[in-house]
VMD Tcl script that draws the C-alpha trace (Angstrom):
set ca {
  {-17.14 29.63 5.68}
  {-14.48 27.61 7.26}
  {-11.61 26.96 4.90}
  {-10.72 23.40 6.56}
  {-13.82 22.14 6.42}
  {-14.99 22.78 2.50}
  {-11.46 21.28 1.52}
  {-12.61 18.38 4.02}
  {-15.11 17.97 1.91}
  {-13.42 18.71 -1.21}
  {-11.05 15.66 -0.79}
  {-13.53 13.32 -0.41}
  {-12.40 9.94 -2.22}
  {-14.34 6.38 -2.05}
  {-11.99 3.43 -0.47}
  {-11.85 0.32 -1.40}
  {-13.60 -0.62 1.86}
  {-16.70 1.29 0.85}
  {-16.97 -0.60 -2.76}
  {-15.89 -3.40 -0.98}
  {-18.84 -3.11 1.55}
  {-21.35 -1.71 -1.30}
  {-20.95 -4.85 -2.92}
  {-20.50 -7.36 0.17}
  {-17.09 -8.61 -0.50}
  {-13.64 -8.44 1.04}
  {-11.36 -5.47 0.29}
  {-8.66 -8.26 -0.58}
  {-11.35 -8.98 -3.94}
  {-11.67 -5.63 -4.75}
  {-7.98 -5.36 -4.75}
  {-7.44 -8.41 -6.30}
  {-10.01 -6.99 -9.03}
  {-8.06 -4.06 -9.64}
  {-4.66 -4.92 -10.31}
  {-2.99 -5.47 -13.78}
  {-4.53 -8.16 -15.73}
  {-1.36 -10.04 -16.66}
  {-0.91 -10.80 -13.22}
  {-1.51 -14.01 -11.39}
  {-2.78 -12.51 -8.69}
  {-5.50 -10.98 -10.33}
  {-9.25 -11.93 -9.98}
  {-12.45 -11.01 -12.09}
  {-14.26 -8.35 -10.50}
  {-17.07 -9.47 -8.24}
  {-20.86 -10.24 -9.76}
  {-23.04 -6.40 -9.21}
  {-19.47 -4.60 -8.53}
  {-21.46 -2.30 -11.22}
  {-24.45 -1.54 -9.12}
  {-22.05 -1.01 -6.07}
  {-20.13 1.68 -7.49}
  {-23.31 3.51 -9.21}
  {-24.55 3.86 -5.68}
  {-21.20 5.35 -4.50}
  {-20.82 7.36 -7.49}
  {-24.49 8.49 -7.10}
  {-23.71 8.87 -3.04}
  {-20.37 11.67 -4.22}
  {-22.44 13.14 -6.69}
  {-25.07 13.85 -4.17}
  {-22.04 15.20 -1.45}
  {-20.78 17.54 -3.84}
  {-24.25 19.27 -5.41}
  {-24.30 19.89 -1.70}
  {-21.13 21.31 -1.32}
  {-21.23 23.63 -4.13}
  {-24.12 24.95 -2.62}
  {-23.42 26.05 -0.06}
  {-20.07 27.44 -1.81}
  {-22.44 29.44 -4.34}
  {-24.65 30.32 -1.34}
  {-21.48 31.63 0.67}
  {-20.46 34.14 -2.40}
  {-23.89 34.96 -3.18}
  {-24.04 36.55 0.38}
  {-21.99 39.84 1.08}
}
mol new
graphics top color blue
foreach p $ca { graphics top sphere $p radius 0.5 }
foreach p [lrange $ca 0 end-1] q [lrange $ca 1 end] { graphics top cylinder $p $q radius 0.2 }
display resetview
């Protein structure tokens, strides 16, 4: 087991170019979306932002059932 590599993987965080992409709209909405909502800057989030970020969510949830794993599969074995 490679110590690098499973904290690799450990640290894995979704960017606001993925949601962005997962919901087909610039990273400067998603931003926009996101900041404090007494500022002028800010936008609504986009229409299906929800679906996008279940399909992430599902995506990391999927990434680390592997992980662990092959963690528990790496301790199991002497």
């Amino acid at each position: 087991m490679n110590f690098k590599k499973i904290t690799d993987d450990l640290f894995v965080s979704v960017s606001h170019d993925e949601l962005a992409e997962a919901i087909g709209v610039s990273v400067a909405t998603i931003r926009q979306a996101r900041l404090d909502e007494r500022a002028k800057a800010r936008r609504s989030p986009p229409p299906g932002w929800e679906m996008g970020a279940l399909k992430l969510a599902e995506a990391r949830a999927r990434h680390f059932e592997r992980l662990a794993e092959r963690l528990r599969a790496a301790i199991q074995t002497p």
